[in-house]
C-alpha positions as CSV (number, residue, x, y, z in Angstrom):
1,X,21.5,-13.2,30.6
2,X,19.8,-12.5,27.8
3,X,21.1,-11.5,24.3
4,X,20.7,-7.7,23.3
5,X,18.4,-7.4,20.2
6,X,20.2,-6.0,17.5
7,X,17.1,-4.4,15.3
8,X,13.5,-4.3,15.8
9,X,11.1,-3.3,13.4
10,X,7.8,-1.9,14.2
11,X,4.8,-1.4,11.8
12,X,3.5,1.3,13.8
13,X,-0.8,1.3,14.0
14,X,-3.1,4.0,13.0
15,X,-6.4,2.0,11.4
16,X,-8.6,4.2,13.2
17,X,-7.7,7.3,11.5
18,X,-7.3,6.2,8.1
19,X,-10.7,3.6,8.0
20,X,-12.7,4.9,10.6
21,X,-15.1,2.8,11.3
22,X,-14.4,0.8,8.8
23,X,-11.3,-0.6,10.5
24,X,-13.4,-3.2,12.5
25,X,-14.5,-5.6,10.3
26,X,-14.7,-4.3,6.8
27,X,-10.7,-3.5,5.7
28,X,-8.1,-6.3,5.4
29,X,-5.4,-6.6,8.2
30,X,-2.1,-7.6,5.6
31,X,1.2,-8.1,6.8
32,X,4.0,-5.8,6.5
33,X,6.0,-7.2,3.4
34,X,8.9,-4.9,3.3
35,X,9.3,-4.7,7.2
36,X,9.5,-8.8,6.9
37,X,12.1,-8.4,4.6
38,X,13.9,-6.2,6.0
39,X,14.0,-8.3,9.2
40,X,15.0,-11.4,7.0
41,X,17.8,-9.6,5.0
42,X,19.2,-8.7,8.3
43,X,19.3,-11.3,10.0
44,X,20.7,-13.5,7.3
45,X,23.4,-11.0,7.4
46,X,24.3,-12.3,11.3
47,X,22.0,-9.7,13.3
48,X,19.4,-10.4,15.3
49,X,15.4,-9.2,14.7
50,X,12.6,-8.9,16.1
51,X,9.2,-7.2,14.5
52,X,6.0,-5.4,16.2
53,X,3.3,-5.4,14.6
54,X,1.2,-2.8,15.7
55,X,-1.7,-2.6,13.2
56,X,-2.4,-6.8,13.1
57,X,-2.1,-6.6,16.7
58,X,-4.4,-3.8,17.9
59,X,-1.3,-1.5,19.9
60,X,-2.1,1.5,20.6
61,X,1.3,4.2,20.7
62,X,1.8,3.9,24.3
63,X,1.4,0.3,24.4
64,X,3.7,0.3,21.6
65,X,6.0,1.7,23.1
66,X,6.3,-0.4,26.1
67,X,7.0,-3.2,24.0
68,X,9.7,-1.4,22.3
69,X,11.4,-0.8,25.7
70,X,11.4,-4.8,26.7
71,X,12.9,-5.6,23.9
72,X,16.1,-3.4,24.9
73,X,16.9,-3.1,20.9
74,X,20.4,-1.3,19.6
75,X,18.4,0.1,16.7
76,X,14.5,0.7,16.5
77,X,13.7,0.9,12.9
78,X,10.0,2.5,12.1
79,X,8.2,1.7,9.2
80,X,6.0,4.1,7.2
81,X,4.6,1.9,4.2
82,X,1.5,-0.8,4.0
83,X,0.2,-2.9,1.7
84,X,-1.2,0.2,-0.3
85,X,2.3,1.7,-0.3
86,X,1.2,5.2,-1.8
87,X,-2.2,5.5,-0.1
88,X,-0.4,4.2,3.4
89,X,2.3,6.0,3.8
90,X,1.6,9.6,4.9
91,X,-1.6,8.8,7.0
92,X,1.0,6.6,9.4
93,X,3.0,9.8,10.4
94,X,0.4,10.8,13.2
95,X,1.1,7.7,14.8
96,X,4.9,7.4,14.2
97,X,5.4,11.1,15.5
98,X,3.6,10.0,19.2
99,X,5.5,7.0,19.3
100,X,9.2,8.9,18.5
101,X,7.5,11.2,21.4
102,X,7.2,8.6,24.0
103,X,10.5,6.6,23.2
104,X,12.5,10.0,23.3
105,X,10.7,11.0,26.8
106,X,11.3,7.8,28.1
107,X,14.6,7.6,26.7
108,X,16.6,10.2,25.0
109,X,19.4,8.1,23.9
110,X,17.0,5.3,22.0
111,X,17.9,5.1,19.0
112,X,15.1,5.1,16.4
113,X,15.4,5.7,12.4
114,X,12.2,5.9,10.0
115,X,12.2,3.8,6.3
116,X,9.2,4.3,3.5
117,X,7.9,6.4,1.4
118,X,6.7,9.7,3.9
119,X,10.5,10.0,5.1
120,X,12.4,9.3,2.0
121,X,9.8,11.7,0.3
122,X,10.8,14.0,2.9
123,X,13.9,13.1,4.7
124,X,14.9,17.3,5.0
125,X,11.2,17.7,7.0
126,X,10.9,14.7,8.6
127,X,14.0,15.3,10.4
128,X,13.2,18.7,11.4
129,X,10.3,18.5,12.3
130,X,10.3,14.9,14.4
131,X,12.4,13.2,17.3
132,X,14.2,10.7,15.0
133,X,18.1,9.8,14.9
134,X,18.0,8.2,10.9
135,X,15.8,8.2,8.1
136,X,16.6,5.2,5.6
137,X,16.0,7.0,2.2
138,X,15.0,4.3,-0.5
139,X,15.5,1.0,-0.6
140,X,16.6,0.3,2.9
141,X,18.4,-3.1,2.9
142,X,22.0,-1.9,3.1
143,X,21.4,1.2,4.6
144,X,20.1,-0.4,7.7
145,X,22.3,-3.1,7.9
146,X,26.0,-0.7,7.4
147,X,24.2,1.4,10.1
148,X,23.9,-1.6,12.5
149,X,27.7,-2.5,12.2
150,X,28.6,0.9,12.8
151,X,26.5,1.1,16.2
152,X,26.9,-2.9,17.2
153,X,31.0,-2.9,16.2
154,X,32.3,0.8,14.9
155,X,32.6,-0.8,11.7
156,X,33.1,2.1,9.1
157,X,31.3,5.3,8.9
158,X,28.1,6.9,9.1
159,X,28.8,8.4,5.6
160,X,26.4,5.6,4.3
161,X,24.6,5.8,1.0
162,X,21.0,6.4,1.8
163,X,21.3,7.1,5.9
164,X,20.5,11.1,6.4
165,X,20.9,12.5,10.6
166,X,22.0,15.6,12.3
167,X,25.2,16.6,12.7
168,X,26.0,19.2,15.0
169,X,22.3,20.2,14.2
170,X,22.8,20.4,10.6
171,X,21.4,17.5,8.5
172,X,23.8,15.0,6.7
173,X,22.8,14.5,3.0
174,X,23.0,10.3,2.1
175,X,21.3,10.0,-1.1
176,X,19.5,7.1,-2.2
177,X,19.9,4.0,-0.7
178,X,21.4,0.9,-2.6
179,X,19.5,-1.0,-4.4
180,X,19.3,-4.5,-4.2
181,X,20.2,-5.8,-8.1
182,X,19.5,-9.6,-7.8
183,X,15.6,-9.9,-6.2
184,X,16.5,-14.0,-5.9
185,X,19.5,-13.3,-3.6
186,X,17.1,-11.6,-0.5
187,X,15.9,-14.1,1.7
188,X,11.8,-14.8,2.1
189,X,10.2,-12.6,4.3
190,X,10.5,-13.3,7.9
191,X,7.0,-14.9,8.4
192,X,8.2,-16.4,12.0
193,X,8.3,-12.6,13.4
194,X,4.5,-11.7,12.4
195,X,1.6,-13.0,14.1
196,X,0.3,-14.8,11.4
197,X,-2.6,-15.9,12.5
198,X,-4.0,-12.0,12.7
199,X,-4.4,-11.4,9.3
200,X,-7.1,-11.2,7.1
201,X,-8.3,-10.6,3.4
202,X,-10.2,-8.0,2.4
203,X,-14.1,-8.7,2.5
204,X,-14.4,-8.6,-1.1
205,X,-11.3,-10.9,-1.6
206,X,-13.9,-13.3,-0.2
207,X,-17.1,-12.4,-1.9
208,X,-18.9,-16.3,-1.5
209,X,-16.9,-17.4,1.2
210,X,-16.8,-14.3,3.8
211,X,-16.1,-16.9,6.8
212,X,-13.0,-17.8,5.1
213,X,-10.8,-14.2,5.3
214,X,-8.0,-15.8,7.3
215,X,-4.7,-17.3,6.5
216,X,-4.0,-14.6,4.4
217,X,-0.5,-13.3,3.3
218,X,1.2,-11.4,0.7
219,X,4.0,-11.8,-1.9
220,X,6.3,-9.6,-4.2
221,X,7.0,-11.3,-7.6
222,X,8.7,-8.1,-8.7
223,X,10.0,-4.3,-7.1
224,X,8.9,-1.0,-8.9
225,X,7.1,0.4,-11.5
226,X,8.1,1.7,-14.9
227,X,5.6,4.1,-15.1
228,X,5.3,7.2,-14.2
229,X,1.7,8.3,-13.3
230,X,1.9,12.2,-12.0
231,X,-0.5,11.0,-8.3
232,X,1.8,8.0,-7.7
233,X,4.6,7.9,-5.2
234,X,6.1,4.8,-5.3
235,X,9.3,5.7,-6.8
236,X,10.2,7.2,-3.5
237,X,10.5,3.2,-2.4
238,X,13.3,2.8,-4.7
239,X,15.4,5.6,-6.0
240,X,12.9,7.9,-7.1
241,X,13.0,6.7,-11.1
242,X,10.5,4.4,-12.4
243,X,12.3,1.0,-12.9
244,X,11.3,-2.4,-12.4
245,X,13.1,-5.4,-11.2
246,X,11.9,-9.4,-11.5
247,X,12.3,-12.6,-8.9
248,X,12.6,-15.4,-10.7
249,X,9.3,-17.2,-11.3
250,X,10.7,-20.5,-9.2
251,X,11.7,-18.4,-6.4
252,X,8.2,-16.7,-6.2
253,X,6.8,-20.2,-6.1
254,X,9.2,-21.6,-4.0
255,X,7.8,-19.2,-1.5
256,X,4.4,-19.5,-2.3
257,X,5.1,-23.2,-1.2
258,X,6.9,-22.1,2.1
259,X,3.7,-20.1,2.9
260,X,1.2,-22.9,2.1
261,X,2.7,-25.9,4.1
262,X,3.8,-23.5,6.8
263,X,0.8,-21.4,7.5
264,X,-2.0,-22.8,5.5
265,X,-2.2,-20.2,3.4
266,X,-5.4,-20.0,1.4
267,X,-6.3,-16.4,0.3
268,X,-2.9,-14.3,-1.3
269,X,-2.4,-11.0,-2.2
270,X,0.3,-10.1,-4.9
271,X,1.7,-7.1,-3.9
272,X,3.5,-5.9,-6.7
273,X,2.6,-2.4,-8.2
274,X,1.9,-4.1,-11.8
275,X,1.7,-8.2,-11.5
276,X,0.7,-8.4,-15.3
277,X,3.1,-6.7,-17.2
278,X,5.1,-9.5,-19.0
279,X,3.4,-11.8,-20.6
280,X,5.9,-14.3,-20.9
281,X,6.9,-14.4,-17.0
282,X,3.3,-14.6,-15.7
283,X,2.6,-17.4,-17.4
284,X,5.7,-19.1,-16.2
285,X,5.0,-18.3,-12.8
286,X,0.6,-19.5,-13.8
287,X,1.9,-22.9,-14.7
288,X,4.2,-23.6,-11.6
289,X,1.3,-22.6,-9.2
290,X,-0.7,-25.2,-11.2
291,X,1.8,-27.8,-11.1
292,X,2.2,-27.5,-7.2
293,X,-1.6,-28.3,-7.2
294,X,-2.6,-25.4,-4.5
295,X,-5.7,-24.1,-4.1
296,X,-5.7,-20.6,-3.5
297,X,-7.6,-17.3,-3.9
298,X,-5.3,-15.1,-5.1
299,X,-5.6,-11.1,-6.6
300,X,-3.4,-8.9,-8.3
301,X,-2.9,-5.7,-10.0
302,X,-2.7,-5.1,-13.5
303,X,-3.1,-2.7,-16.5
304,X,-5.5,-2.6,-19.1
305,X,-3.3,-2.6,-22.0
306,X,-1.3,-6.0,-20.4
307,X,-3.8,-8.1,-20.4
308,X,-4.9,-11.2,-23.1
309,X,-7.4,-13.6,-23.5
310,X,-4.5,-16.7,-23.0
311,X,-3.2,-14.7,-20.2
312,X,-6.1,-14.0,-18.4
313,X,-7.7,-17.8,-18.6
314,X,-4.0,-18.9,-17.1
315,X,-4.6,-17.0,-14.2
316,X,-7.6,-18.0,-13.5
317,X,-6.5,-21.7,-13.7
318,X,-3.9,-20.8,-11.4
319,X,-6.3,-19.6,-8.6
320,X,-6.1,-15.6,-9.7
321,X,-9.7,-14.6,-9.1
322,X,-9.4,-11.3,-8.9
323,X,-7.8,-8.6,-10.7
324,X,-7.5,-5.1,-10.1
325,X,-7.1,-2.3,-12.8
326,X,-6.6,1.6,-12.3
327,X,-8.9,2.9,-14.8
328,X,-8.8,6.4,-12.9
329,X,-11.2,8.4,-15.4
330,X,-13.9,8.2,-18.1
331,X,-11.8,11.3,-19.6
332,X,-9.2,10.7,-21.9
333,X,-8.2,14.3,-20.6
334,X,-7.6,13.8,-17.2
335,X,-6.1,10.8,-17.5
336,X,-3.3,11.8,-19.8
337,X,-2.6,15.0,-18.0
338,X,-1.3,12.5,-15.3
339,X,0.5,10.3,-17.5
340,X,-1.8,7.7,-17.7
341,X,-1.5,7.3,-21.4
342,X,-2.1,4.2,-23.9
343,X,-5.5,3.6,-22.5
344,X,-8.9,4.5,-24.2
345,X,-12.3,3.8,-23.7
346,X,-12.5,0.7,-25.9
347,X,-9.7,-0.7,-24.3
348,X,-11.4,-0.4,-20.6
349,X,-14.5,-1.9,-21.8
350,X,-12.7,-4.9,-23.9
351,X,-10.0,-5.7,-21.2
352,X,-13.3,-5.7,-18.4
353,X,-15.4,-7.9,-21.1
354,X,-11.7,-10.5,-21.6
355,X,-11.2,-10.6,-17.9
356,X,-15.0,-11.6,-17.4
357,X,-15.2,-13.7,-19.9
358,X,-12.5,-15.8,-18.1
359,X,-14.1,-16.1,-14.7
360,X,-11.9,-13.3,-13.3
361,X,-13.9,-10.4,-10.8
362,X,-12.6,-7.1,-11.4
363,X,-11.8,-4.0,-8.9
364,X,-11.7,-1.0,-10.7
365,X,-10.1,1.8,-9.2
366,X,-11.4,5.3,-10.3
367,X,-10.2,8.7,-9.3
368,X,-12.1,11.9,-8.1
369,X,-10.3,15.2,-8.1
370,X,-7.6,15.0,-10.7
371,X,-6.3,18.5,-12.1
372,X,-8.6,18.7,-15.1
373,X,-11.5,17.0,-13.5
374,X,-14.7,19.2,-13.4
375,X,-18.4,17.9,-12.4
376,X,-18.9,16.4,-16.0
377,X,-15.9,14.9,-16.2
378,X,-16.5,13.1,-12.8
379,X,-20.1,12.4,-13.2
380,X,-18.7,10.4,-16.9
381,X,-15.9,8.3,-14.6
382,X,-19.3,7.9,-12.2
383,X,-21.7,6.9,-15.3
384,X,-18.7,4.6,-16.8
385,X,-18.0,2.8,-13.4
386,X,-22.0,1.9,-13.8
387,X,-21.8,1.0,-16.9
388,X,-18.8,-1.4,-16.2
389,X,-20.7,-2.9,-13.1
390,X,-18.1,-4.5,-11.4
391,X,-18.1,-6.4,-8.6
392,X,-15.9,-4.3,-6.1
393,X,-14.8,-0.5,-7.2
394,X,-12.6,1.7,-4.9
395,X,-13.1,5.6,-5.2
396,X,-10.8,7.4,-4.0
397,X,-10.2,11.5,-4.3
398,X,-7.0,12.7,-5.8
399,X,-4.3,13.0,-3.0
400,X,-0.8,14.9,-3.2
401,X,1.0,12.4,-1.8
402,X,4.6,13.4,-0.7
403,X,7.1,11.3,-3.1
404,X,4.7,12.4,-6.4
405,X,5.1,14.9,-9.5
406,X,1.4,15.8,-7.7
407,X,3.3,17.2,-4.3
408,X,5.5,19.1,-6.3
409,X,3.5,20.7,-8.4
410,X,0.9,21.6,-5.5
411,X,3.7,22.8,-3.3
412,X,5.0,25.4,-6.8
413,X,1.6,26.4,-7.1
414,X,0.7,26.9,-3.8
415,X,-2.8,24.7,-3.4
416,X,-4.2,24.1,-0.2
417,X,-2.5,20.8,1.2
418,X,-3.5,19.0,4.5
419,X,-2.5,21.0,7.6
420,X,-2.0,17.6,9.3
421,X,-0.6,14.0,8.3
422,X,-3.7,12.5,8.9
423,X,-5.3,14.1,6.2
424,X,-4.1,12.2,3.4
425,X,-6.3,9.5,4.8
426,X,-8.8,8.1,2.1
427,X,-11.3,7.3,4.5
428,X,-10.4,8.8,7.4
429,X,-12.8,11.5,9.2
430,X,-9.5,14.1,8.3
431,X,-9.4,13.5,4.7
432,X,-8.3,16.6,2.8
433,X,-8.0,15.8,-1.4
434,X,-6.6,18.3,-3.7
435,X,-8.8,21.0,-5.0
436,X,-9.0,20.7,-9.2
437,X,-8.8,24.1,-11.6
438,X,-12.5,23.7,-11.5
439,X,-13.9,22.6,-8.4
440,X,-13.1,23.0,-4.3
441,X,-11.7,20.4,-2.5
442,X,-15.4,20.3,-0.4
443,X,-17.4,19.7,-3.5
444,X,-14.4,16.3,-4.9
445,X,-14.9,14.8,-1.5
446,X,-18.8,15.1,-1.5
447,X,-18.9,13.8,-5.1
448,X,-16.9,11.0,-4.2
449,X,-18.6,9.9,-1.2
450,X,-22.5,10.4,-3.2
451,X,-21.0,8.6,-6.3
452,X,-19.7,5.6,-3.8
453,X,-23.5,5.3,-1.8
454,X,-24.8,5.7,-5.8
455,X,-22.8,3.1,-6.9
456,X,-23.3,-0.1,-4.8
457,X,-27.1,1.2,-3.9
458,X,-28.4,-0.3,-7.7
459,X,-30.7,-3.2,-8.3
460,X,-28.3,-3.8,-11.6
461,X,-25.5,-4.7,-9.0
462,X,-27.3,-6.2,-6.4
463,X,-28.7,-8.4,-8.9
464,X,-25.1,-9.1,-10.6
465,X,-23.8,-9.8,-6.6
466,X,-26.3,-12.4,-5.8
467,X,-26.1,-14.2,-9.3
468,X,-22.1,-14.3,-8.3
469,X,-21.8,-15.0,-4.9
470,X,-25.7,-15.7,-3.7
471,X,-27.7,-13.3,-1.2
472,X,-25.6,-13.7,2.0
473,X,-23.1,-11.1,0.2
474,X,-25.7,-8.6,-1.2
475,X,-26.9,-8.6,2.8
476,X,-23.0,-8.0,3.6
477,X,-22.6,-5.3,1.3
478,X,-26.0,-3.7,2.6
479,X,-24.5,-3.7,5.8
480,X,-21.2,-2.3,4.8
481,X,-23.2,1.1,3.2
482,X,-24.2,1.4,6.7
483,X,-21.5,2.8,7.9
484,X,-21.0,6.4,7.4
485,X,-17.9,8.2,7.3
486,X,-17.6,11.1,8.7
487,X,-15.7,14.1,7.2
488,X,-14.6,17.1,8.8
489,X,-14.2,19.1,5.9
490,X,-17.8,18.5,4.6
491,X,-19.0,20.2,8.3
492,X,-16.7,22.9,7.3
493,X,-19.3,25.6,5.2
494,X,-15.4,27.4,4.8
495,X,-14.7,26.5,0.7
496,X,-10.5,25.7,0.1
């Protein structure tokens, strides 16, 4: 007879409506970090997992679903967070609501809870309003596994810190979950439960070697952020403060190592909201990759005011190729209003020039639609993004994504939000951004999609692409502007 599965952990799929099109080739498949660690942190704890992944495996909900039901589980935990945590949250809920749909008709007594940032953003609605017994609010390590003793042996209380459910239909308040204080202490993330050998890069990860975009995985060197940019939700991960904590540099390695001999890994994605932040620990963690000898294509995120010229030619001796700043706007305005401070012009432009200058590609992400943002404003982020000429820019329109200062606010001043889930998509044929003081929703979305054709359609970037890579990748990228995304709201001649 076969054991009863204590937990299973599904990364629940909805490409489709968030890339469109672009889901098929173009966009990277990555694996679900914090669903792998949950898995691993439970069962080092004596429980048994088990993970679906529904986005690297192509499930649609129903299918879905039927694996969820042969796996007999105590405890179906959901999770609403990607690689992208703040741009990947929200658009899941579409799927995640059909799925709690089908496992409740199939099964009333299934029970099912929902961890990342959408729920823990809004654990009061997303109880309401969906068929779901639990929503793991924060960090979910302990509250997950205090909720498993109490199902699997009675063991304490539902009064758990960070586990909200009804009560005699009114909801139970649990606060924020526990955090966990000593990052070295949680296990590596269970790479065993993923299919592995489903994931990919994304294309420009592997600009000169687009045949390569396997064997691809993710890492955390640190949790959090200490910022607090108005349009980010990521707090909502944690406990809703900005804070920042740090694995050690030989535990990041020591994993690094796992994935290498293990699973071959070649192209590697640092997941962490701000990978260059101290100086000191990244060039610890530079020199151990250097001394293990690996050769790997790696990327991270950092800031533009983080960055130095020793720092930045470490990296790139450690295999960090790419690096990816939020420059957001060309207006000093627009960016402060959101708390982007410390950054000015000449800083963009110097950090771009040091990061060149070390043999390091840049993404530069810019934002459409902020609250100050008007057509001048946005044309000067468009003219500054040319001028930069970077090898890979995302532009994305200013969401109000549930867990941010941005929701808030909307919500107090009453702006027009998406009537659906899946309109907090980027790319998605739903997409509905935030209107600014100046300019309707309509016209930020249509800006943002002229200024992306604009963009890559230049002989000056072409030119720079096939110097880099050679031709075979300016023919790639002329076949990725092929694709059109369509957008409801643009057919829409109705002005929000």
């Amino acid at each position: 007879m076969r054991k009863k599965l204590d937990l299973l952990l599904v990364n629940p799929s909805n490409r489709k409506k968030m890339y469109g099109e672009l889901s098929s080739s173009l966009s990277a498949i990555e694996p679900p970090l914090w669903t792998g660690l949950i898995a691993s942190f439970i069962r080092a704890q004596g429980f048994s997992a088990k993970i679906i992944d529904a986005a690297a495996e192509n499930l649609g909900e129903r299918e879905t679903v039927d694996r969820i039901f042969e796996e007999e589980p105590l405890l179906v935990g959901i999770g609403l967070i990607g690689a992208n945590p703040s741009a990947s949250s929200t658009p899941k809920m579409p799927a995640v609501r059909q799925i709690l749909n089908l496992l409740k008709e199939k099964n009333p007594e299934i029970k099912v809870g929902l961890y990342g940032i959408h729920p823990s953003a809004l654990p009061f609605q997303t109880l309401r309003e969906e068929k779901v017994d639990f929503i793991f609010r924060g960090e979910a390590f302990y509250t997950i596994l205090k909720t498993l003793k109490f199902l699997k042996f009675k063991e304490g209380s539902l009064n758990i810190p960070g586990l909200w459910y009804k009560k005699d239909g009114e909801i139970v308040d649990g606060g924020w979950g526990k955090l966990v204080e000593n990052l070295d202490e949680l296990p590596f993330a269970a790479w065993d439960l993923l299919p592995m050998q489903n994931y990919r890069a994304h294309n420009w990860h592997c600009f000169g070697r687009l045949n390569q975009r396997d064997h691809y995985a993710v890492i955390y060197t640190s949790l959090g952020c200490p910022f607090n940019c108005k349009y980010c939700n990521i707090h909502t991960l944690y406990n809703g403060k900005p804070l920042i904590r740090y694995r050690s540099p030989e535990k990041v390695v020591e994993e690094i190592d796992f994935l290498v001999k293990n699973y071959q890994i070649k192209n590697l994605k640092i997941i962490d909201e701000i990978f260059v932040l101290n100086e000191e620990r990244v060039l610890k963690i530079c020199d151990l990759i250097i001394k293990g000898g690996y050769d790997l294509n790696i990327w991270a995120y950092a800031r533009i005011d983080t960055v130095s010229e020793k720092l930045l030619r470490k990296m790139k001796e450690a295999g960090i190729n790419w690096l990816c700043f939020g420059i957001e706007s060309a207006s000093s305005k627009v960016r402060e209003s959101v708390g982007k401070v410390r950054i000015t012009q000449e800083k963009i432009k110097k950090a771009i020039e040091a990061t060149h200058k070390a043999g390091i590609y840049v993404i530069g992400n810019f934002m459409f639609g902020l609250p100050d943002d008007d057509f001048e404003s946005m044309s000067q982020t468009l003219e500054l993004a040319k001028e930069l000429n970077l090898e890979y820019v995302n532009f994305y329109t200013a969401m109000a994504y549930p867990g941010s200062q941005l929701y808030l606010e909307s919500v107090e001043n009453k702006l027009p939000l998406p009537s659906d889930w899946a309109g907090y998509s980027q790319l998605g044929a739903e997409s509905f951004p935030l209107s600014t003081k100046y300019l309707s929703n309509i016209e930020v979305l249509r800006f943002r999609d002229q200024a992306f054709s604009e963009y890559y359609n230049r002989d000056e970037y072409f030119s720079m692409i096939e110097e880099k890579f050679g031709p075979q990748v300016v023919e790639h990228i002329k076949d990725m502007l092929k694709y059109k995304i369509r957008r409801s709201l643009l057919q829409d001649s109705k002005v929000r």
